[in-house]
C-alpha positions as CSV (number, residue, x, y, z in Angstrom):
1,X,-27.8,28.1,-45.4
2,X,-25.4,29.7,-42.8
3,X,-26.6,31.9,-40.1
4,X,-27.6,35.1,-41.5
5,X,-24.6,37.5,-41.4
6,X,-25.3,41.0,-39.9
7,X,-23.6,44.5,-40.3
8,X,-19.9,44.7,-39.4
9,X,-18.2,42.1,-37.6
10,X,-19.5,40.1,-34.6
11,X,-16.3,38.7,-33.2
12,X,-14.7,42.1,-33.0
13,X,-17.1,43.1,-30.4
14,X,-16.1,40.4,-28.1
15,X,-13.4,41.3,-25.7
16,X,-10.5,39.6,-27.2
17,X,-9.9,37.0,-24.0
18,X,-12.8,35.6,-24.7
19,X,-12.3,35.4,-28.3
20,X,-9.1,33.8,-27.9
21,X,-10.6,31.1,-25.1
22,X,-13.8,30.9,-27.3
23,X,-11.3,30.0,-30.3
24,X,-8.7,27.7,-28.9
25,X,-11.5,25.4,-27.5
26,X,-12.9,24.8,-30.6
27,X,-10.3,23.6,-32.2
28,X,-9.5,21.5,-29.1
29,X,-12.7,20.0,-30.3
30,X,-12.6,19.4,-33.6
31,X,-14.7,22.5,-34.9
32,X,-17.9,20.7,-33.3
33,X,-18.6,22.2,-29.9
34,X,-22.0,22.9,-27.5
35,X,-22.0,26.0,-25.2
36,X,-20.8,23.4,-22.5
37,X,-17.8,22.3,-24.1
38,X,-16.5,25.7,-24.7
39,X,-17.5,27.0,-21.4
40,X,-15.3,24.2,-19.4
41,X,-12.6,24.0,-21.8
42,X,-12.2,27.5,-21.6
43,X,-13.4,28.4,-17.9
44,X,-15.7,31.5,-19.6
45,X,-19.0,32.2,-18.4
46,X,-22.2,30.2,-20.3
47,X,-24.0,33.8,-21.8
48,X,-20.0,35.1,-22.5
49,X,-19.8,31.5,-24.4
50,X,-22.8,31.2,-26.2
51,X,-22.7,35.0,-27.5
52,X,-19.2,34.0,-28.4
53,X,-20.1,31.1,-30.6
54,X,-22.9,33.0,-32.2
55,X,-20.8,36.1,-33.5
56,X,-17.7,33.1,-34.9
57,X,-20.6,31.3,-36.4
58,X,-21.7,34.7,-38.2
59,X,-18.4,36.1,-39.6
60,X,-17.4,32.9,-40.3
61,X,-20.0,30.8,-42.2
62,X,-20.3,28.2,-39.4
63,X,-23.7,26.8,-39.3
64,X,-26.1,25.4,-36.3
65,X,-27.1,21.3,-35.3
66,X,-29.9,20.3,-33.3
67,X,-30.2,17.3,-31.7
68,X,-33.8,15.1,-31.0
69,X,-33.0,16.1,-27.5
70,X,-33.1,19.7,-28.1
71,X,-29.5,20.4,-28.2
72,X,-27.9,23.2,-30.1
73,X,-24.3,22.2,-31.7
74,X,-21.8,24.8,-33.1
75,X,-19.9,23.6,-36.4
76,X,-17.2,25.7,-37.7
77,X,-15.2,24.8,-41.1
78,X,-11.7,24.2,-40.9
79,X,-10.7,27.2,-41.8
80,X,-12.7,29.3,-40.2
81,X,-9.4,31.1,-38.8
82,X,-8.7,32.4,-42.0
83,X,-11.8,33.5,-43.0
84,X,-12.4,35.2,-39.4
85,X,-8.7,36.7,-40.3
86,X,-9.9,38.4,-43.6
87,X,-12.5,39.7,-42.9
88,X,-11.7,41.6,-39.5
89,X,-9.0,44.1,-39.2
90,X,-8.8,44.1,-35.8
91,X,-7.9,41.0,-35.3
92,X,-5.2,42.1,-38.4
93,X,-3.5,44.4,-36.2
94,X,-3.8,42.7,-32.8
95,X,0.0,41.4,-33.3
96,X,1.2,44.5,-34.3
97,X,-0.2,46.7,-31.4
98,X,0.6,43.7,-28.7
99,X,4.3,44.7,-30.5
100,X,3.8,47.8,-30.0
101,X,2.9,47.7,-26.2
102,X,5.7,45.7,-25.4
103,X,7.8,48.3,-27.0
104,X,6.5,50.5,-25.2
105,X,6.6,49.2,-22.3
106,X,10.4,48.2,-22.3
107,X,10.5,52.0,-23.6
108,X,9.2,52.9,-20.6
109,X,11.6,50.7,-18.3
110,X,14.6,51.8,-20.1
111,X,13.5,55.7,-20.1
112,X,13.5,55.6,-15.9
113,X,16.6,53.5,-16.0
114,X,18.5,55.9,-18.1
115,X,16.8,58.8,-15.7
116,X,19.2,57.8,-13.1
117,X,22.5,58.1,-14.7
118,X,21.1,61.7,-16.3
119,X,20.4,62.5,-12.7
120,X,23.6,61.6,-11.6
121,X,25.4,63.1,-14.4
122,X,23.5,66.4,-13.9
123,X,23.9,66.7,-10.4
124,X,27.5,66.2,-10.3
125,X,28.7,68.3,-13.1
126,X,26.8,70.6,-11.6
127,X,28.8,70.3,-8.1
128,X,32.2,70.9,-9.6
129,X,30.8,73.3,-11.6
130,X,29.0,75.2,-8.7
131,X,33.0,74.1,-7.0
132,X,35.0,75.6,-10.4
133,X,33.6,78.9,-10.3
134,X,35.6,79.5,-6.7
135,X,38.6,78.3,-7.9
136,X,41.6,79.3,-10.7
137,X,41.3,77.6,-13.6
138,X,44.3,75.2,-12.3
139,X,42.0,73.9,-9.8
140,X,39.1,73.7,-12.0
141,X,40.6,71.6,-14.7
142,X,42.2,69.4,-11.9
143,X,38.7,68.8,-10.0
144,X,36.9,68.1,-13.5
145,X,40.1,65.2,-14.3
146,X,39.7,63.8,-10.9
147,X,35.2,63.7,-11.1
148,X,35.7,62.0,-14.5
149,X,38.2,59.4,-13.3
150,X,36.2,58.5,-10.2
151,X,32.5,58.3,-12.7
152,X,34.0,56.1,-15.0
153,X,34.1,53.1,-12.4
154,X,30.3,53.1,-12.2
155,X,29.5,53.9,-15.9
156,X,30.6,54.2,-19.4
157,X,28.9,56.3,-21.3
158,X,28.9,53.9,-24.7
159,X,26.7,51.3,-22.6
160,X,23.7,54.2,-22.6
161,X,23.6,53.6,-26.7
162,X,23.7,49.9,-26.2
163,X,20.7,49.7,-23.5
164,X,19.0,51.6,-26.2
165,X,19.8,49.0,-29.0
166,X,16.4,47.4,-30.1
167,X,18.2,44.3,-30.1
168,X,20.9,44.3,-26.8
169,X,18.0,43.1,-24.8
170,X,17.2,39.8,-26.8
171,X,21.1,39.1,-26.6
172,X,21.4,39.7,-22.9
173,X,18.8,37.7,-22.0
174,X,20.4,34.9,-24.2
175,X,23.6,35.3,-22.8
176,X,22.4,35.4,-19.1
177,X,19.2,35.1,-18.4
178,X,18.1,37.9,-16.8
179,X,17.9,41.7,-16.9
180,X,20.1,44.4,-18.5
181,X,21.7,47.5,-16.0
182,X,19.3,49.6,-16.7
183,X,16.3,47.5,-16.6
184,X,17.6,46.2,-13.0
185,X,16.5,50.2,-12.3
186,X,13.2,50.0,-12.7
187,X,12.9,47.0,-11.4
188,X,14.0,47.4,-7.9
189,X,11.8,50.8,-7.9
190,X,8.1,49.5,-9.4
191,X,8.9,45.4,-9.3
192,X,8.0,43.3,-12.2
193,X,4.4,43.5,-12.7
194,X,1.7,40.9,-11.0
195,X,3.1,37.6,-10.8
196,X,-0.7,36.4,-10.9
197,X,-1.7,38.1,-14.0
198,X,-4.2,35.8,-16.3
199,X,-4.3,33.3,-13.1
200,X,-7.9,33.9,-12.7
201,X,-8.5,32.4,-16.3
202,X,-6.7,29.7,-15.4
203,X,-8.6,29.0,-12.6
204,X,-11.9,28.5,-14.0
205,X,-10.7,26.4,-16.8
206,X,-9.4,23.5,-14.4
207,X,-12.7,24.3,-12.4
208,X,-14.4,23.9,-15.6
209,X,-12.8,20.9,-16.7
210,X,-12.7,19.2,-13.3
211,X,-17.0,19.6,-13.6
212,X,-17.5,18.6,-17.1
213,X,-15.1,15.2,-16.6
214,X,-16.8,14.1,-14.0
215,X,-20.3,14.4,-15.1
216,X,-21.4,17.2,-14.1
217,X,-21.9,16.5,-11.0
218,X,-19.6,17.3,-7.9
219,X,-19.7,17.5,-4.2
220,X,-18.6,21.2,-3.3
221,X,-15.5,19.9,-1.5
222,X,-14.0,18.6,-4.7
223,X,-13.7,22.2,-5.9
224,X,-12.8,23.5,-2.8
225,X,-9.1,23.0,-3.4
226,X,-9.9,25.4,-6.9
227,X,-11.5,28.2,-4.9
228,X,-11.0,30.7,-2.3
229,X,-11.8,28.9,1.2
230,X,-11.0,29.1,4.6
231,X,-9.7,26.1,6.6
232,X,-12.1,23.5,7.1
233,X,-11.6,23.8,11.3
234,X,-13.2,27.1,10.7
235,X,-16.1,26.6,8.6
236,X,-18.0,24.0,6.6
237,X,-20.4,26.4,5.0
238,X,-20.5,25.5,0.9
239,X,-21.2,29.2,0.1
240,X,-17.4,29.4,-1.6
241,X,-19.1,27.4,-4.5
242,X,-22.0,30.1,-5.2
243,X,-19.5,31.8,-8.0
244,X,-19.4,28.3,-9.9
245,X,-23.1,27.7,-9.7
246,X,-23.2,31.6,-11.2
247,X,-20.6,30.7,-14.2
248,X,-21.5,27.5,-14.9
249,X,-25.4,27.5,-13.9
250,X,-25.2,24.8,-11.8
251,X,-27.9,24.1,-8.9
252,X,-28.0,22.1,-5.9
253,X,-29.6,18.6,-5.6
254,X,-29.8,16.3,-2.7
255,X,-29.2,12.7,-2.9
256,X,-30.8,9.8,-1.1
257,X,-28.7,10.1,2.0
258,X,-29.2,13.7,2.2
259,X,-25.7,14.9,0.9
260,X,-25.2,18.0,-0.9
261,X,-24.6,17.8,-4.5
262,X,-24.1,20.2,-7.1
263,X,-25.3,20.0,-11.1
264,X,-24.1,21.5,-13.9
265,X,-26.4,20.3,-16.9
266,X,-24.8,22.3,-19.7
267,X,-21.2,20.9,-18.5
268,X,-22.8,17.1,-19.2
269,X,-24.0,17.7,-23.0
270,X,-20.8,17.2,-25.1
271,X,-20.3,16.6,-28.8
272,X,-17.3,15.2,-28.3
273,X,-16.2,11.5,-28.2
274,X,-13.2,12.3,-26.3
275,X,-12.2,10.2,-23.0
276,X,-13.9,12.1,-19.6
277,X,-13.0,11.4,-16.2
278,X,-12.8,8.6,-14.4
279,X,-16.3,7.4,-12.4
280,X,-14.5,5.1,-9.7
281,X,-13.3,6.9,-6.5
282,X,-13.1,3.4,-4.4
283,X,-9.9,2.7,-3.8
284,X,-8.2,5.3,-5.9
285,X,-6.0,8.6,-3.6
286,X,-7.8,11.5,-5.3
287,X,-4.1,12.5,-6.3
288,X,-4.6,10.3,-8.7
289,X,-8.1,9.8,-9.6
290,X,-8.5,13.6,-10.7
291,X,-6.3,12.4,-13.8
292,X,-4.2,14.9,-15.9
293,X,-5.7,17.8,-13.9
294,X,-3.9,19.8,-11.5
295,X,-5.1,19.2,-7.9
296,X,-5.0,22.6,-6.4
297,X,-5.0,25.9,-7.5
298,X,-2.0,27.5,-6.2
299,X,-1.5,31.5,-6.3
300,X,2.5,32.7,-7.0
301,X,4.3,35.1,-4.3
302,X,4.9,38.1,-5.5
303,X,8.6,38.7,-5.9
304,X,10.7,42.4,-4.6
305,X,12.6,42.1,-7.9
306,X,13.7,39.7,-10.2
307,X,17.0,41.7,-11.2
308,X,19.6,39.5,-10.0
309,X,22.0,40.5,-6.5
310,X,24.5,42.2,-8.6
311,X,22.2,44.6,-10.7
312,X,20.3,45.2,-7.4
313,X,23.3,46.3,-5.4
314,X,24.5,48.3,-8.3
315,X,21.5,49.7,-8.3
316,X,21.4,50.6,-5.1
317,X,25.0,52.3,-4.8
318,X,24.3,54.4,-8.0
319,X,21.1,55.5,-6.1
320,X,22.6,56.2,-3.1
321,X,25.3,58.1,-5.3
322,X,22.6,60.2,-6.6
323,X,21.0,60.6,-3.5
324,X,23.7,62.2,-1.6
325,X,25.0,64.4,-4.8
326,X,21.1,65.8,-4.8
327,X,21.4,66.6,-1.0
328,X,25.1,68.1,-1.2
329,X,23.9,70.0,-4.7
330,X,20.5,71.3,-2.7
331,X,22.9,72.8,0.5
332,X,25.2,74.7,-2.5
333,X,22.5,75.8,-4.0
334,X,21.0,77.5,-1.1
335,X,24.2,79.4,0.0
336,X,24.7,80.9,-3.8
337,X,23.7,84.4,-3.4
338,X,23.2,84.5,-7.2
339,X,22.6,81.8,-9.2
340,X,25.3,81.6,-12.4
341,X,23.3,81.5,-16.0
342,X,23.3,78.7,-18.6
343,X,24.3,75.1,-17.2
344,X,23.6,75.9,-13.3
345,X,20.6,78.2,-14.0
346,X,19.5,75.1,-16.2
347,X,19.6,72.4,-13.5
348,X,18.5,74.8,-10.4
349,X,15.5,75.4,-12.6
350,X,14.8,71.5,-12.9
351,X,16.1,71.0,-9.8
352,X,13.0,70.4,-7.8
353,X,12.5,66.7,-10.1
354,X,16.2,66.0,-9.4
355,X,14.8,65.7,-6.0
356,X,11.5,64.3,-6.3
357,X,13.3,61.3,-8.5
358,X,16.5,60.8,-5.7
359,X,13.7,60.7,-2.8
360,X,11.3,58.3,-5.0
361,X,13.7,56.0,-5.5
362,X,14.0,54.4,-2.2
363,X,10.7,55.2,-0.9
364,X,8.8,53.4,-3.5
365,X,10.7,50.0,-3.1
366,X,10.6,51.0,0.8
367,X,6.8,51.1,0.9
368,X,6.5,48.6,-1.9
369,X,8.3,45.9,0.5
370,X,5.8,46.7,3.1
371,X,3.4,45.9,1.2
372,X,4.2,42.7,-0.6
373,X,4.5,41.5,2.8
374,X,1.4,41.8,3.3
375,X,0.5,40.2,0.1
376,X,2.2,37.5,0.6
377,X,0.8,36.2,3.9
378,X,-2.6,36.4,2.5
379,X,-1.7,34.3,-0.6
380,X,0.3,32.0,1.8
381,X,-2.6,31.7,3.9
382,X,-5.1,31.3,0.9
383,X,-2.8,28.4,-0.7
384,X,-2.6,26.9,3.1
385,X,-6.3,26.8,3.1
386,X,-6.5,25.0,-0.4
387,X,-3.7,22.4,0.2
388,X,-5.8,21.7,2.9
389,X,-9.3,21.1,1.8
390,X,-6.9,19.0,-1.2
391,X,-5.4,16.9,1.8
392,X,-8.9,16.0,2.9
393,X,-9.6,14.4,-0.7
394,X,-6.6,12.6,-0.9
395,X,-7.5,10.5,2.4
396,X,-11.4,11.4,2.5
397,X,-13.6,10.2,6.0
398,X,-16.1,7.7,5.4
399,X,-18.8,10.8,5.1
400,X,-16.8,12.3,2.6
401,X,-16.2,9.1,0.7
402,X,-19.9,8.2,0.9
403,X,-20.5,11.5,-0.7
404,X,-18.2,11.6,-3.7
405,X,-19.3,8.1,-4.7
406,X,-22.7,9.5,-4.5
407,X,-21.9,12.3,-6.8
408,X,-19.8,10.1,-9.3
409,X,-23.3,7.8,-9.1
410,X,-25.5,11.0,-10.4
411,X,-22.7,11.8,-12.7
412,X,-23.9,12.0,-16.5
413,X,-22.6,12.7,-19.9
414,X,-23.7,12.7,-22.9
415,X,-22.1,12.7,-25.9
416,X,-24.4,14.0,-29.0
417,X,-23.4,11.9,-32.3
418,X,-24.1,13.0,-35.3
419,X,-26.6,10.4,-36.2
420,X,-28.9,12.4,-33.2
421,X,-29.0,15.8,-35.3
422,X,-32.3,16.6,-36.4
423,X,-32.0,19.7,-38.1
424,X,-29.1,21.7,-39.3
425,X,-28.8,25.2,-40.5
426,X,-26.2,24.2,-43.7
427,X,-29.1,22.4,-45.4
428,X,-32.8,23.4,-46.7
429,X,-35.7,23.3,-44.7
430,X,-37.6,21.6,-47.3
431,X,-35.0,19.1,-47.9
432,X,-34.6,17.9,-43.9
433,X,-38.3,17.7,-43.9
434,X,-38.3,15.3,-46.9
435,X,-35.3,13.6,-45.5
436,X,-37.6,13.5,-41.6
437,X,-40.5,12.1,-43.7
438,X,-38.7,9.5,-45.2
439,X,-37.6,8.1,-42.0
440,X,-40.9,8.5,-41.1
441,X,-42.1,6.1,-43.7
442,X,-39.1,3.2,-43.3
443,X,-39.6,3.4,-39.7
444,X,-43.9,2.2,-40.6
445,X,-43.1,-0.4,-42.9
446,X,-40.7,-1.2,-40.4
C-alpha cells in the first residue's frame, strides 16, 4: 500500500528549486533517503525537505520505512522520474518555458542593441535632412552621398538581419567566445546579470555536507569559513552559526572541557552505506582532512562587462556618435520656426526618447560603476574574513585543536539497514504483524 494519493499533484506545489534539489539527492542516494540525507545533500531547510519527500512519495507511488529506532525512510522506485513526468504538466512544460525565457531574454538584449543603431540612423538622417531643405538639390544629393559613405565604416546594415538570426548567436559564440555587436550594447549599459546568482544554494549544500560527514557534530569555527563572519581580531561571538542551527535544527551542547559544540541529530541518521568523513584531525592540515569538500565559501566579483575591449570601445564610439547627433539634432530643432511634415515631424515627435536613450546610455554604466565598487569591497572584505577563520583551521591553537577533537569524539552516524525496518507502508498491516510475531516466537525458543 502506497501513501494515499490526494487531489492534484503534490510536487507541483513545491517551488521547483526545491523539487529539483529534493530530486537530485535522491538519486544521489539510491532512491532510499531520510529527511537528513536530503536536507545536507541538498542544503534545503528540514520542513522544506520533509514536505518535499512527502508530496514525491504521493505522485509517485514511493512508500514509507520505519526503523526499531523510530526512524522514518523515504523509498522511491526507480522510475519514479517518469512517473512524476506523466502525471504533472508542469513539470512537462518547464523546458519549454525555461526556452522560452531565454529567448526572451536574448530578445530583450538584442531589441536595446539594435535601439542604438535606429537611434543613430534616425538622428542623422534627420540632420541632413533638417541640412537638405536649405540647400539646392545639388547640395542635397552631395551631403546624403558623403553621410552614407562616412556610416558605412561603423555599420552595415545586412549585420542587423544577422544579429537577429536565431542561430548567429550559437555560431559566434563558437567561433570566439564571447558576445555578438549588438549584445556588447546592452552589456556595457545593464552588465551581465548577478555573478552570484544560485550561490546561496550552493552554500548550504557544502554546509550541509560538511555537518552530516562529520557526524553531526561541529565546533562553530569549522563552518565559519561557509558563513558570513567578521575577522576573528574583531569578534569571537558564535552567533554567525544561529541560521544553521535554524535550517538544520541543530542545538548547542557543551562538552567536558566546557567547549561549545553544535548538534545536528537529523544530519547523523542516514540510510546510506556510503563513506562519511573522516574522524581523525590529529595530525592531519584541515586543507586536507575536510576531504573532497571545498574549504571556503568564496563569493564572485561582480564584473562591469564581459563584452570583450573591442565591442566595448565600439560600443562606446557609436554611443558617443549618437550622443552628439542627438544634441546637434535638439539645437536644429529649436531654431526651426516650423517644423517640416512626414520624416522630421515623425522624429521631433519621438524625439524626447531619442534623448532619454542617448543620456541613459552613459549614465547607467556611469552610476552602475559606482556601484559595483562598492559591491565589490564588501564581497572582498566578506571572502577576506572567510579565508581567514579557514587559515585558523588549517594551523589550529592548541584550544582550537582540543575542541575539534572533542567534537569529532561526540560525532555520530548512523546508518539504518534494512534489516532495522520495522514497518513499511508497501506491505499489509496484518502481514508485518504476522511476520513481528513470528520473530517474536524464534527469538523464545531461542
Amino acid at each position: 500500500e502506497i501513501i494515499k494519493t490526494g487531489k492534484g499533484v503534490e510536487t507541483d506545489k513545491l517551488p521547483p528549486d526545491v523539487r529539483k534539489g529534493a530530486m537530485d539527492a535522491v538519486d544521489s542516494y539510491g532512491g532510499r533517503v531520510t529527511v537528513g540525507d536530503v536536507a545536507s545533500k541538498a542544503g534545503l531547510k528540514l520542513n522544506e525537505t520533509e514536505r518535499a519527500l512527502q508530496a514525491l512519495a504521493t505522485d509517485t507511488g514511493g512508500f514509507l520505512e520505519v526503523s526499531d529506532e523510530g526512524d522514518v525512510l523515504y523509498v522511491f522506485p526507480r522510475d519514479y522520474r517518469s512517473k512524476l513526468v506523466a502525471k504533472s504538466f508542469r513539470i512537462r512544460i518547464e523546458p519549454l518555458l525555461e526556452k522560452s525565457k531565454a529567448a526572451a531574454e536574448y530578445l530583450i538584449r538584442v531589441s536595446f542593441g539594435t535601439a542604438l543603431i535606429v537611434s543613430i540612423v534616425l538622428v542623422y538622417t534627420t540632420i541632413i535632412a533638417l541640412l537638405s531643405s536649405r540647400s539646392d538639390e545639388d547640395n542635397r544629393g552631395r551631403r546624403g552621398r558623403s553621410y552614407d559613405s562616412g556610416f558605412t565604416m561603423f555599420f552595415r546594415p545586412s549585420d542587423l538581419f544577422w544579429y537577429w538570426d536565431p542561430y548567429y548567436y550559437r555560431r559566434q559564440r563558437i567561433k570566439t567566445n564571447g558576445m555578438n555587436f549588438i549584445e556588447s550594447v546592452f552589456s556595457f549599459v545593464f552588465g551581465d546579470g548577478d555573478p552570484n546568482q544560485g550561490i546561496e544554494e550552493e552554500r548550504w549544500k557544502l554546509i550541509g555536507q560538511y555537518i552530516a560527514s562529520n557526524g553531526g557534530v561541529v565546533a562553530a569555527e569549522e563552518l565559519a569559513p561557509y558563513l558570513d563572519v567578521s575577522p576573528s581580531k574583531e569578534s569571537d561571538d558564535d552567533s554567525y552559526i544561529l541560521p544553521v542551527l535554524l535550517r538544520f535544527d541543530g542545538h548547542p551542547e557543551v562538552d567536558d572541557e566546557g567547549n561549545i559544540l553544535y548538534r545536528f541529530p537529523y544530519l547523523q541518521r542516514t540510510a546510506s552505506s556510503q563513506r562519511s568523513g573522516r574522524k581523525e584531525y590529529v595530525g592531519k592540515r584541515w586543507s586536507e582532512w575536510v576531504g573532497g569538500l571545498d574549504k571556503i565559501f568564496k563569493e564572485k566579483k561582480w564584473t562591469f562587462s564581459e563584452a570583450g575591449n573591442s565591442e566595448k570601445a565600439m560600443v562606446v564610439g557609436l554611443g558617443a556618435v549618437n550622443l552628439f547627433g542627438v544634441v546637434i539634432l535638439s539645437s536644429m530643432l529649436k531654431n526651426v520656426a516650423v517644423t517640416p511634415g512626414g520624416w522630421i515631424s515623425f522624429v521631433a515627435d519621438i524625439f524626447p526618447l531619442l534623448q532619454i536613450y542617448a543620456a541613459s546610455f552613459f549614465a547607467i554604466p556611469t552610476f552602475r560603476w559606482f556601484l559595483l565598487r562598492r559591491k565589490n569591497a564588501e564581497i572582498d572584505k566578506r571572502n577576506s574574513a572567510r579565508e581567514q577563520r579557514a587559515r585558523a583551521l588549517e594551523s589550529p591553537d592548541f584550544s582550537l585543536r582540543q575542541k575539534l577533537l572533542s567534537a569529532r569524539d561526540l560525532s555520530r552516524k548512523t546508518v539504518i539497514t534494512p534489516d532495522q525496518i520495522v514497518y513499511s507502508t508497501e506491505k499489509d498491516l496484518s502481514e508485518q504483524d504476522y511476520e513481528a510475531g513470528d520473530w517474536d516466537s524464534r527469538f523464545r525458543e531461542l
